[in-house]
MARBA-3410 file (N, C-alpha, C, O; in Angstrom, 1 decimal):
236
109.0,24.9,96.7,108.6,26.0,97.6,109.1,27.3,97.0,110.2,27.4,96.4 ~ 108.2,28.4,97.1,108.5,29.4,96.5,109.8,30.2,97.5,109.8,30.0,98.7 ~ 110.7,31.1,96.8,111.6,31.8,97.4,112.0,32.9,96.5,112.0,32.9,95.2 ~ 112.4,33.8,97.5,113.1,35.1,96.9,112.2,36.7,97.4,111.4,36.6,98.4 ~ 112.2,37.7,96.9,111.7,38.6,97.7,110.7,39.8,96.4,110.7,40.1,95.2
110.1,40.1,97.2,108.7,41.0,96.9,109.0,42.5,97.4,109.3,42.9,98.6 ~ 108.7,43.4,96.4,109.0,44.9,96.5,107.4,45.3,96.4,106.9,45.5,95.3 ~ 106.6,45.6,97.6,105.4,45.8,97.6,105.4,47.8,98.1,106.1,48.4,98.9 ~ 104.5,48.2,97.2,104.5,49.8,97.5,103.2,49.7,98.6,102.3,48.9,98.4 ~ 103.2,50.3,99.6,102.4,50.0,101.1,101.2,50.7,101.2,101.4,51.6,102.0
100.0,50.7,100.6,99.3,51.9,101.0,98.4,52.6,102.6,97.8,51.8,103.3 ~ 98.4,53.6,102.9,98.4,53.9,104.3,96.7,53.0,104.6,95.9,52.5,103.9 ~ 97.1,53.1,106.2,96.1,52.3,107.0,96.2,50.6,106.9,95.3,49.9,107.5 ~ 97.3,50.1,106.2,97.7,48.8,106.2,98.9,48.7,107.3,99.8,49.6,107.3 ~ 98.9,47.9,108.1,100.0,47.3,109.0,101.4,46.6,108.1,101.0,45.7,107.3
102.3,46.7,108.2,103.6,45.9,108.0,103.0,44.7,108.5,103.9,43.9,108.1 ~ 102.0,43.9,109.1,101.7,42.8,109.4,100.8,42.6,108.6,100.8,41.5,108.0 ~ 99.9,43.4,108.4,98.5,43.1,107.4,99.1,42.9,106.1,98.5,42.1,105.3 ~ 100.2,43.3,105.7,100.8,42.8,104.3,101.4,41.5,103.9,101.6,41.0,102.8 ~ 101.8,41.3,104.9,102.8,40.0,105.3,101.6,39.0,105.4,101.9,37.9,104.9
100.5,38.9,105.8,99.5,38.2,106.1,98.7,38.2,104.9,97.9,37.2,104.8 ~ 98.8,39.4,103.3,97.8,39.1,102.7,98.6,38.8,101.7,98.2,38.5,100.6 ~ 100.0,38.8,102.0,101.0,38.4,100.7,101.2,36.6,101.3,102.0,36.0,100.5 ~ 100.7,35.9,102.2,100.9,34.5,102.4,99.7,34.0,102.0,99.8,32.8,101.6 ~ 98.7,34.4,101.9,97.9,33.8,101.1,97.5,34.0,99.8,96.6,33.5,99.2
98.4,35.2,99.4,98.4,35.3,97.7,99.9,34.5,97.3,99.9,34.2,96.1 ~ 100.7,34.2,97.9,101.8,33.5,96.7,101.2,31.9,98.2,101.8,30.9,97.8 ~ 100.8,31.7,98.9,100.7,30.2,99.4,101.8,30.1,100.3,102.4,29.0,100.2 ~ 102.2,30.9,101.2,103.4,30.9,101.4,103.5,31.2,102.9,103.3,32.3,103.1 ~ 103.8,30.5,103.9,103.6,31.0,105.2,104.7,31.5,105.4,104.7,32.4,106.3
106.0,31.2,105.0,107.3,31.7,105.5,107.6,33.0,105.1,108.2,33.2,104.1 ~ 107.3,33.9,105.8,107.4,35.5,104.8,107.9,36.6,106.1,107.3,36.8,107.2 ~ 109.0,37.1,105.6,109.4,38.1,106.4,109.3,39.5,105.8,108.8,39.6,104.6 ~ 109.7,40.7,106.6,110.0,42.1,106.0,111.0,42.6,106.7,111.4,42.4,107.8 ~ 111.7,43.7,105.3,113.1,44.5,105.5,112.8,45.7,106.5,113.5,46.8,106.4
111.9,45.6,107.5,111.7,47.1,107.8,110.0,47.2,108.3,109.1,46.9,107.5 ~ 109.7,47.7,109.6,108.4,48.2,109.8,108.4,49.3,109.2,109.3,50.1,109.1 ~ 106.4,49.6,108.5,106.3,50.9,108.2,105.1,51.3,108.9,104.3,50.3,109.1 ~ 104.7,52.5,109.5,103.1,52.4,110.5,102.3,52.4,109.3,102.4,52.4,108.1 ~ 101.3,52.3,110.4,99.9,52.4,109.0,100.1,53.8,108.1,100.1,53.8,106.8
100.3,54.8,108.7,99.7,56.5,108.5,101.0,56.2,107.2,101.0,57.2,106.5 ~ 102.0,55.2,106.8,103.2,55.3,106.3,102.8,54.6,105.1,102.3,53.5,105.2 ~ 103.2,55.3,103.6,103.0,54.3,102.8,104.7,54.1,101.9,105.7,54.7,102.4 ~ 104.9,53.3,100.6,105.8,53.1,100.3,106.6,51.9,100.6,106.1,50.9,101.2 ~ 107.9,51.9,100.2,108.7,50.3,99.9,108.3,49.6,101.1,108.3,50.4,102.0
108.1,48.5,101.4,108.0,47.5,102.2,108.7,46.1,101.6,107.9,45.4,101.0 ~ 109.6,45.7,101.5,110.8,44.5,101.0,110.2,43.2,101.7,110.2,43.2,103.0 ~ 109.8,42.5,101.2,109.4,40.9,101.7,110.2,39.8,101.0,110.5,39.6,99.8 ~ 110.4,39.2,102.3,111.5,37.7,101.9,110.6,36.6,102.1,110.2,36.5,103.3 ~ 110.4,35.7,101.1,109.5,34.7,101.1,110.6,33.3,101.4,111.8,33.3,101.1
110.1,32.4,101.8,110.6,31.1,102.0,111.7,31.4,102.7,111.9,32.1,103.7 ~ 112.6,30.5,101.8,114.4,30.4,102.3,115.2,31.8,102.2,116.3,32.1,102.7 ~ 114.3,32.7,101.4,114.8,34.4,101.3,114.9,34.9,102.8,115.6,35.8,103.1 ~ 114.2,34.1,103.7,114.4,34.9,104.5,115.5,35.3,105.4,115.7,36.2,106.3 ~ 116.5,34.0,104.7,117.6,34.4,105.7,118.6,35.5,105.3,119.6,36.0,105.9
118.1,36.0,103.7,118.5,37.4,103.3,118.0,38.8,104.4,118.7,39.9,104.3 ~ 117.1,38.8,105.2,116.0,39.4,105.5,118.1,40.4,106.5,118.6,41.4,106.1 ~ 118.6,39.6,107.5,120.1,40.3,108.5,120.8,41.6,107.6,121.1,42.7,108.0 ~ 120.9,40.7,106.1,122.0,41.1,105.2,121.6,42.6,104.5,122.4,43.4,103.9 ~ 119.9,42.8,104.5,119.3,44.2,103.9,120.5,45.3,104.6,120.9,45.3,105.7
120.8,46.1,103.8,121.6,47.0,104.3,120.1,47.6,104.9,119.0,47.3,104.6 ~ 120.8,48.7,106.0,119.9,49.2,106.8,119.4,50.6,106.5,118.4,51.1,107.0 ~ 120.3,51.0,105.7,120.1,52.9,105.1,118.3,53.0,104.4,117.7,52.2,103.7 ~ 117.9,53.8,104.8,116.5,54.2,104.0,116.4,55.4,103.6,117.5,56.0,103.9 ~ 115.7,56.1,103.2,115.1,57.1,102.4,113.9,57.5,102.5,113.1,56.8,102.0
113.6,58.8,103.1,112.0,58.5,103.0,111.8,60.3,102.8,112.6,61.2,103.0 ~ 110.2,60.2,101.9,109.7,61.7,101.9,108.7,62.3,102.7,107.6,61.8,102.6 ~ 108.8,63.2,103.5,108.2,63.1,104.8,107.4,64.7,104.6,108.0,65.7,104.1 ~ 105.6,64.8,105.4,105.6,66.5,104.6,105.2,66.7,106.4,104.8,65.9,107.2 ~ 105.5,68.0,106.4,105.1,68.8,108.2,104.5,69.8,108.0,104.3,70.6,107.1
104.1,69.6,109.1,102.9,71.6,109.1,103.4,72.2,110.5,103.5,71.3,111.4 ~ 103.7,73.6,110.9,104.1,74.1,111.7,103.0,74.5,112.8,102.1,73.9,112.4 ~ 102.8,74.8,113.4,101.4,75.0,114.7,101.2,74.3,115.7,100.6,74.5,116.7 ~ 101.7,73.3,115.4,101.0,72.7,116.5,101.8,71.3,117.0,102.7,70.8,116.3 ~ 101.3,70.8,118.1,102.2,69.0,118.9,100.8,68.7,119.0,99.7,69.4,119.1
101.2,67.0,118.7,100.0,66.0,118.8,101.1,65.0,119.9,102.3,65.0,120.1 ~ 100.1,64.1,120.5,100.2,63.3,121.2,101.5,61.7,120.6,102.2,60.9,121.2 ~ 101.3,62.1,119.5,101.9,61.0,118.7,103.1,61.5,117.6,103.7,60.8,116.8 ~ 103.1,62.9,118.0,104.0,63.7,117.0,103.5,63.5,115.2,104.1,63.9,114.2 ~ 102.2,63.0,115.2,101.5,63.2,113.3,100.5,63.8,114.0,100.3,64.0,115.2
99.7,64.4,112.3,98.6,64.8,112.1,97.4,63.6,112.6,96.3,64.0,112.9 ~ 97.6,62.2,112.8,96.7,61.9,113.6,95.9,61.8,114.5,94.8,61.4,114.6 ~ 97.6,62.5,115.8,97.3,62.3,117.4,96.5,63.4,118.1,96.5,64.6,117.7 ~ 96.2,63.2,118.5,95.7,64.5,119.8,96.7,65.5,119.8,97.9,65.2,119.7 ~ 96.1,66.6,119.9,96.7,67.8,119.6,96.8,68.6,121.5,95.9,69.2,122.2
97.9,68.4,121.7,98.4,68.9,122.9,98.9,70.2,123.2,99.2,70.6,124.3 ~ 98.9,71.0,122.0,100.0,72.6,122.1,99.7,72.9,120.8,100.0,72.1,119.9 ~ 98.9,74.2,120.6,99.2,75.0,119.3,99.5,76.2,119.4,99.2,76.8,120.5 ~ 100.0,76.8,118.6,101.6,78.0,118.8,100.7,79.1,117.1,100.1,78.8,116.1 ~ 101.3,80.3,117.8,100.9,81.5,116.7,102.0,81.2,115.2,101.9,81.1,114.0
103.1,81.1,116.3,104.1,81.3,115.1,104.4,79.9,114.5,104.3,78.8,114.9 ~ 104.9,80.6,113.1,105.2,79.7,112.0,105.8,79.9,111.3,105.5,80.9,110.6 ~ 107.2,79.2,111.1,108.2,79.4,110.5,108.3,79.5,109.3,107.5,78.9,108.6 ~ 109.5,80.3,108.6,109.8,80.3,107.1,110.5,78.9,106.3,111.1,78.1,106.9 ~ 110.3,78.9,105.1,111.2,78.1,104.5,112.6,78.3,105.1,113.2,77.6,105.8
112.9,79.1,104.7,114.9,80.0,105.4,114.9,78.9,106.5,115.5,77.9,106.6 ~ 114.0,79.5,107.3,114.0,78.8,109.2,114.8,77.3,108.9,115.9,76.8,109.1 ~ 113.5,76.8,108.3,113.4,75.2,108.3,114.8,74.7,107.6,115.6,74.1,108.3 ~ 115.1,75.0,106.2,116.6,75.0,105.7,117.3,75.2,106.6,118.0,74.2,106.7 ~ 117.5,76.2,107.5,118.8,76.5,108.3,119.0,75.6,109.4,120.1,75.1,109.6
117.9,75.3,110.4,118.1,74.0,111.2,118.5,72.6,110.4,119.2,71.7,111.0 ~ 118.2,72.5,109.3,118.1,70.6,108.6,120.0,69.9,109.4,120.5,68.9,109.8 ~ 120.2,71.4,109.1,122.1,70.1,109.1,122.4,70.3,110.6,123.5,69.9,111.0 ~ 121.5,71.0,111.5,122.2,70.6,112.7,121.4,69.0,113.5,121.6,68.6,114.7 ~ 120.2,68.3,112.4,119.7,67.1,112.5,120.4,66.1,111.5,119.6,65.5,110.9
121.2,65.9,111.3,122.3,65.4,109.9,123.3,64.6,111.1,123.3,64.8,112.3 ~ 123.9,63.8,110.4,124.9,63.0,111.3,124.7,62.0,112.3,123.5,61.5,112.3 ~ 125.6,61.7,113.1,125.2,60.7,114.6,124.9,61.3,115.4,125.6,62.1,116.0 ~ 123.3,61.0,115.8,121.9,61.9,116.4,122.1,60.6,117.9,122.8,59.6,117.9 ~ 121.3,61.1,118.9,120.8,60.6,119.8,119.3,61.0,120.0,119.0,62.1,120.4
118.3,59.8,119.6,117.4,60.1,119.3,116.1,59.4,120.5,116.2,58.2,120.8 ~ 115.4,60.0,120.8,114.2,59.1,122.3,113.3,58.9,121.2,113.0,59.7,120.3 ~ 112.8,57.8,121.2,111.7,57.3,120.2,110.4,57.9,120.7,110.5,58.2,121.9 ~ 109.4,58.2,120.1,108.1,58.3,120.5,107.3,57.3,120.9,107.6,56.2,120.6 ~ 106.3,57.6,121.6,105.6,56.5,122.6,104.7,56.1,121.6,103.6,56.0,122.1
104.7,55.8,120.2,104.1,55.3,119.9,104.8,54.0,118.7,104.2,53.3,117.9 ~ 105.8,54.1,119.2,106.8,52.9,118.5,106.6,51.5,119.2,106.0,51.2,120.2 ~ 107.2,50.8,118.1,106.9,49.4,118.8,108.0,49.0,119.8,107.7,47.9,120.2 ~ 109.0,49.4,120.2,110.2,49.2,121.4,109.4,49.0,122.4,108.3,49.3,122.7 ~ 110.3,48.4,123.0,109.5,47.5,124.1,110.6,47.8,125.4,111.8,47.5,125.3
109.5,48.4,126.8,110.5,49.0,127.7,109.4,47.9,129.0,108.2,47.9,129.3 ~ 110.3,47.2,129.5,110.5,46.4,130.4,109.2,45.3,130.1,108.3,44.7,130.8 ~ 109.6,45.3,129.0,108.4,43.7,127.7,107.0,44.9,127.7,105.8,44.4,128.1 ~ 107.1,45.7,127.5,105.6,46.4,127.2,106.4,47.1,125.9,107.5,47.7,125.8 ~ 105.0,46.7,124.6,105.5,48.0,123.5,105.2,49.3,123.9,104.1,49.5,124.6
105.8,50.1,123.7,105.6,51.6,123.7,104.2,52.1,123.8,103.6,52.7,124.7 ~ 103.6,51.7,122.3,102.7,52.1,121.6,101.4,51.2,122.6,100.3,51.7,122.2 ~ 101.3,50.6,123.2,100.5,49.8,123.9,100.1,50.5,124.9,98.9,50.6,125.1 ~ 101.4,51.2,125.8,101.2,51.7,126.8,100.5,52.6,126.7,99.5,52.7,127.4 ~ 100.9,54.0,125.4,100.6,54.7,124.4,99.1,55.0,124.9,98.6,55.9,125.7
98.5,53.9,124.2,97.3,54.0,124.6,96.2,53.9,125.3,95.1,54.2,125.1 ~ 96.9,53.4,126.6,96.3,53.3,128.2,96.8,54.9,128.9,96.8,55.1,130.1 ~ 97.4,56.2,127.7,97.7,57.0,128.4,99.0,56.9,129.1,99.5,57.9,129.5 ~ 99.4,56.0,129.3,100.8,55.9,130.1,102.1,56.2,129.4,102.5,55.7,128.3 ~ 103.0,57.3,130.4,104.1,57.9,129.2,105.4,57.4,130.0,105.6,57.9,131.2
106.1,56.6,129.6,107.3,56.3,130.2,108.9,56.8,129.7,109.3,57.1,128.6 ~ 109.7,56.7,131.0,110.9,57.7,130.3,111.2,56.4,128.8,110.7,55.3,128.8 ~ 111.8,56.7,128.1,112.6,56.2,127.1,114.0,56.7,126.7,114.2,57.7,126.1 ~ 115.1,55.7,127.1,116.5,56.1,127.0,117.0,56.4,125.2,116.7,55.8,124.2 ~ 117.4,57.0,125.3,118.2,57.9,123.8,118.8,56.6,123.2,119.5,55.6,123.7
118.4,56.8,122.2,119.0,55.4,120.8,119.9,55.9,120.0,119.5,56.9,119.6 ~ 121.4,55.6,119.5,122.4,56.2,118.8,121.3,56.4,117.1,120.8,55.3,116.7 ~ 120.9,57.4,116.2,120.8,57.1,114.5,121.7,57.6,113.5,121.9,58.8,113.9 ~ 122.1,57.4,112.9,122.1,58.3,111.8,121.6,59.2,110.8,121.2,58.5,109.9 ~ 121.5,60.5,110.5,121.2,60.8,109.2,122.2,61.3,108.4,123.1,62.1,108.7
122.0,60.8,107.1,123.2,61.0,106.1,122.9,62.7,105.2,123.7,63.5,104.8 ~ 121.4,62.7,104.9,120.9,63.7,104.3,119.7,63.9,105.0,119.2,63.0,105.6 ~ 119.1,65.4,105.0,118.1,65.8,105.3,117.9,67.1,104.4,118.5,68.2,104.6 ~ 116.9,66.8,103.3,117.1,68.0,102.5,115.3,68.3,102.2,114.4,67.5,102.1 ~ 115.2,69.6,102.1,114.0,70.0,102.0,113.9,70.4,100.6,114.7,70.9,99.8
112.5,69.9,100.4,112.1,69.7,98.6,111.3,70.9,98.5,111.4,71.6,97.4 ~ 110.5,71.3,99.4,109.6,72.2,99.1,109.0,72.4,99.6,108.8,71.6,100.6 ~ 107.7,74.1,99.4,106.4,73.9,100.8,105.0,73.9,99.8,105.2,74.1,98.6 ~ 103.9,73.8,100.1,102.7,74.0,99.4,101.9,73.8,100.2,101.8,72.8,100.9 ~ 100.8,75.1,100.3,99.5,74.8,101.0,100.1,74.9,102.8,99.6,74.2,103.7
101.1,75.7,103.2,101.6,75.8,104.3,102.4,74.4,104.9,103.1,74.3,105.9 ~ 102.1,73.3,103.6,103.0,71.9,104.3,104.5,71.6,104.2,104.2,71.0,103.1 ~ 105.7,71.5,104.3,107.0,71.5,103.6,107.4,69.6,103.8,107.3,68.8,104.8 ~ 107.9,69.7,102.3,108.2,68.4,102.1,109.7,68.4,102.3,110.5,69.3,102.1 ~ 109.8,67.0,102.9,111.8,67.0,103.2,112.3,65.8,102.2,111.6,65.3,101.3
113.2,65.5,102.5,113.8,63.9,102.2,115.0,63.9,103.3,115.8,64.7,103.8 ~ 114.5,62.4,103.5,115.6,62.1,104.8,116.3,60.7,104.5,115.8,59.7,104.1 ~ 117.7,61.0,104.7,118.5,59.4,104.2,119.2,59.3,105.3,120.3,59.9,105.6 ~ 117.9,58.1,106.2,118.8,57.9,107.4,119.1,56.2,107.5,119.2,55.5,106.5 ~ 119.3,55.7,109.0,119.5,54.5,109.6,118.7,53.7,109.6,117.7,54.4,109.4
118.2,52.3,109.8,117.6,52.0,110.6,117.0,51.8,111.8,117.5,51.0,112.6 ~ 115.8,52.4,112.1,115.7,52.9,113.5,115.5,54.1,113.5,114.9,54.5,114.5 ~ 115.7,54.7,112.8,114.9,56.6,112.8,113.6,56.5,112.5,113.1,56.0,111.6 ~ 112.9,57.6,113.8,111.6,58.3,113.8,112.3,59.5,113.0,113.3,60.1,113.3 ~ 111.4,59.5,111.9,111.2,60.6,111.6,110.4,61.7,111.8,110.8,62.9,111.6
109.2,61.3,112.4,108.1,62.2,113.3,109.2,62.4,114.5,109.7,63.5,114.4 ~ 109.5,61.9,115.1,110.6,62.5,116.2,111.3,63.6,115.8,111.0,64.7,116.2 ~ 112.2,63.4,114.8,113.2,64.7,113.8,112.7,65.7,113.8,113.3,66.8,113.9 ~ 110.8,65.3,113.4,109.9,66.7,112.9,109.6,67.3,114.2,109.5,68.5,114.5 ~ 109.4,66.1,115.1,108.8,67.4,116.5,110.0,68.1,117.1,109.9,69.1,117.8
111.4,67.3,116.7,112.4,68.3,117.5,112.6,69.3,117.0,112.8,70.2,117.8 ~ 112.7,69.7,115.8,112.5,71.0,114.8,111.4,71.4,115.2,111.3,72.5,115.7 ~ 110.5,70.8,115.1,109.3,71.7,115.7,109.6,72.9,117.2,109.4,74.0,117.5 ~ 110.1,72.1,117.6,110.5,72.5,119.8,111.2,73.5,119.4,110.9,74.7,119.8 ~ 112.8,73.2,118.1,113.6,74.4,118.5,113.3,75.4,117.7,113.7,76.6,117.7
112.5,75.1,117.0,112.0,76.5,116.0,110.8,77.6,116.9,110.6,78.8,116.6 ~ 110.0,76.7,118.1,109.1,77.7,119.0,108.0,77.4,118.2,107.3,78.3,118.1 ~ 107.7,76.2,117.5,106.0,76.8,116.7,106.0,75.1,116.8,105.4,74.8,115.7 ~ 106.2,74.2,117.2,105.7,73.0,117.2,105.8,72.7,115.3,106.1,73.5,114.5 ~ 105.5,71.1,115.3,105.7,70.9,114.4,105.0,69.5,114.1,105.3,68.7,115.0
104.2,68.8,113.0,103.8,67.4,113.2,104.1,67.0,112.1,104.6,67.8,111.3 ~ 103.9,65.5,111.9,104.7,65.0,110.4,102.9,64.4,110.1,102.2,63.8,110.8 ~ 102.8,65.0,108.5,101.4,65.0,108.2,101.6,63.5,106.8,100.8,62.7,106.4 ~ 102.8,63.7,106.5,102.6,61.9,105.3,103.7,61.6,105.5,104.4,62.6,105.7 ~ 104.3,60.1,105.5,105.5,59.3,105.1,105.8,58.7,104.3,104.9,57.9,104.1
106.7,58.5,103.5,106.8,57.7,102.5,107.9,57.6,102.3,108.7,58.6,102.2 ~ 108.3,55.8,102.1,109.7,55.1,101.9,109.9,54.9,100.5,109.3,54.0,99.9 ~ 110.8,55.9,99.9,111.0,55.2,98.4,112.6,54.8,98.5,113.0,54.6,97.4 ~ 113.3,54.5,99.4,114.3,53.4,99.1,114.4,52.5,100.3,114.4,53.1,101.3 ~ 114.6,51.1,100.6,115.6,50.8,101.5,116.8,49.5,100.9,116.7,48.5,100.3
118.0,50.2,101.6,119.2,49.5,100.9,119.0,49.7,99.7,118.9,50.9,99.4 ~ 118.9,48.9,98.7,119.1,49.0,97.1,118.0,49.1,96.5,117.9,49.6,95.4 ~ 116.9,48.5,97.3,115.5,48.2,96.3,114.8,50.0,96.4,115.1,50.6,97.5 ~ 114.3,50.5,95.6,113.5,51.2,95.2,112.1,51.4,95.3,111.7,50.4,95.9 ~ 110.8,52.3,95.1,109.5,52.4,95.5,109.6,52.1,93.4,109.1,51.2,92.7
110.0,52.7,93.2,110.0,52.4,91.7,109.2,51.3,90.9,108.4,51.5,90.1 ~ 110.1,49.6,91.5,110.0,48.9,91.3,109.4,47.8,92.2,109.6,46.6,92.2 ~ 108.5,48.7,93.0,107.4,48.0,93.8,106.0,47.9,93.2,105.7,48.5,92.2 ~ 105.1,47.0,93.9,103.8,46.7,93.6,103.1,47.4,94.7,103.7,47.7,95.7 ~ 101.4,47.8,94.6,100.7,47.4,95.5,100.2,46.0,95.8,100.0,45.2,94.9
99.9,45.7,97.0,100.0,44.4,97.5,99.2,43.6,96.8,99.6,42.5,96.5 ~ 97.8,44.1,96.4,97.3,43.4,95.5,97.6,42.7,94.0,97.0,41.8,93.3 ~ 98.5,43.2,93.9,98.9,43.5,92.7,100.2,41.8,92.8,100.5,41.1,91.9 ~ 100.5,41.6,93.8,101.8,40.5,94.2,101.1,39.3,93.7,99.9,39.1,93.9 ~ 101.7,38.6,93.1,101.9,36.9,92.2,103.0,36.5,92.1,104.1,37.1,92.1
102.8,35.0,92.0,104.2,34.7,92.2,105.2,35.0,91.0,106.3,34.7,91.0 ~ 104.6,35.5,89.9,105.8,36.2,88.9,106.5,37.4,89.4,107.6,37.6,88.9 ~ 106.2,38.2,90.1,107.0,39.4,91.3,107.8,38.9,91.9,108.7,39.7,92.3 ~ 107.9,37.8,92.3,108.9,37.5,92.9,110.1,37.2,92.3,110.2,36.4,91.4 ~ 111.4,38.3,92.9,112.3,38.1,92.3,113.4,36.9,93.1,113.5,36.6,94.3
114.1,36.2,92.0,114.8,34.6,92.4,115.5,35.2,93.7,115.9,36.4,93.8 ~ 115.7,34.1,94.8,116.9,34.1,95.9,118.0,34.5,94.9,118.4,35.6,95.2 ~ 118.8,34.1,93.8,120.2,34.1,93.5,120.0,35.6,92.8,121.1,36.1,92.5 ~ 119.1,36.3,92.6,119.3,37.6,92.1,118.8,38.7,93.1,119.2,39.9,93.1 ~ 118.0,38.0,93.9,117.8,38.7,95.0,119.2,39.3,96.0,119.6,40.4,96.1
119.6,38.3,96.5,121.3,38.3,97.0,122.6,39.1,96.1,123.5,39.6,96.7 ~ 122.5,39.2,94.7,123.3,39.7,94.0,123.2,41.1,94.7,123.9,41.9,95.2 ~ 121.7,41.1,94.3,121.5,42.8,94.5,121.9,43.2,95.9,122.4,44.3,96.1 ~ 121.6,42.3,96.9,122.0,42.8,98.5,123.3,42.9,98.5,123.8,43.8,99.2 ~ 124.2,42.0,97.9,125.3,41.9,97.9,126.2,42.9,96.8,127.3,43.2,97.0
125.5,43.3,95.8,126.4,44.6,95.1,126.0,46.1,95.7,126.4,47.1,95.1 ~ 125.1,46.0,96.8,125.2,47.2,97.2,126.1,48.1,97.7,126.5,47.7,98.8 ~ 126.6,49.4,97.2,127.7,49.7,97.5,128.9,49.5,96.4,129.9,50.2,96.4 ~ 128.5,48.6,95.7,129.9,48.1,94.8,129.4,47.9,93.5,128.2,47.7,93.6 ~ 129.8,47.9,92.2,129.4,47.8,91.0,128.6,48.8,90.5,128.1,48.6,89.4
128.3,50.3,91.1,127.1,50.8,91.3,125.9,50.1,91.7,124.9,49.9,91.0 ~ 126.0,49.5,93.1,125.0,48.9,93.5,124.2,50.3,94.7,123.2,49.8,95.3 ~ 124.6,51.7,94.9,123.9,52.3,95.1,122.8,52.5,94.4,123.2,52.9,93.3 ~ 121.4,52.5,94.6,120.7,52.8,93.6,119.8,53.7,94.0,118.6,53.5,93.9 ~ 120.3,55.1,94.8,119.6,56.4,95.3,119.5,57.1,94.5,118.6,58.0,94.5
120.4,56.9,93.3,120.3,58.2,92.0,120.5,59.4,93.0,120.5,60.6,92.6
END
């Protein structure tokens, strides 16, 4: 039986389930898990534990990394460039602006998920209700962010990097800067290039997965397990 884990790079409008589903009938394999949901609109690392890997799947450290771009104007329904656009605003902030709020979103946050997550409030997902229009309160979730640093703007969009928890909306982060800055804010691309130790680097597109990608359970585990230690950070 095949085992050990798959570093697939995610391209948008695929489901964290649609991958999982087209990676069991390319390596033959129905036992297959993932380190992490990513939405469709989301591309980048997606970590899959095939077979007996799966019981690596607890041990993923939980820290991620992601590059995230926003445009200032406007709230959508869903807090992306997707959703229904509910409020657009004259003003638009500076780079200065955006820099100067980042570190009061940094640290142990209390964060309300957006109704379009998969959390599930009294066995209904969010995202389900979401779309029957129905908006329910949602109690505040402890996250972490460790870094929130902004890379740059182009074309009016500003790109960040965020090294948070597992469990952070980042579209959340963007609409709350959006609110305190007075000009709304939506998150327009996402993209995961680390979680725990594995890398976007050293990922595939899905099509691209054979069972020679698959790296062994016993090397697979090294890596989970020197995270942190030996230089097993691998954020660069």
């Amino acid at each position: 039986m095949l085992s050990g884990i798959v570093l697939v790079d995610k391209a948008p409008g695929w489901t964290s389930h649609d991958v999982v589903a087209k990676c069991r009938g390319l390596l033959r394999e129905r036992k297959i898990g993932h380190g992490g949901t990513l939405d469709p609109m989301a591309t980048g690392l997606l970590v899959l534990f095939v077979g007996s890997a799966t019981k690596l799947v607890s041990r993923l450290p939980g820290e991620k990394t992601y590059t995230a771009s926003l445009r200032f104007g406007l709230e959508t329904d869903t807090y992306d460039a997707e959703g229904r656009t509910v409020r657009e605003y004259d003003r638009i902030p500076s780079a200065e602006e955006l820099k100067a709020v980042l570190p009061r979103y940094t640290g142990d946050l209390l964060q309300i998920p957006p109704m379009v997550s998969a959390i599930k409030i009294n066995g209904k997902k969010l995202y389900e209700l979401a779309r029957k229009g129905v908006e329910v309160e949602r109690p505040p979730r402890p996250v972490t962010v460790s870094e929130f640093t902004w890379i740059g703007e182009r074309d009016g969009e500003h790109t960040v990097e965020i090294v948070c928890s597992a469990g952070t909306y980042v579209r959340s982060l963007i609409h709350d800067i959006g609110h305190e800055l007075g000009s709304g804010a939506v998150m327009t691309a996402l993209r995961r290039i680390r979680s725990g130790p594995f890398r976007v680097e050293d990922a595939v597109p899905v099509e691209e997965v054979t069972p020679e990608r698959v790296l062994p359970v016993d090397r697979g585990q090294w890596i989970v397990d020197s995270w942190g230690t030996e230089g097993g950070d691998c954020r660069g």
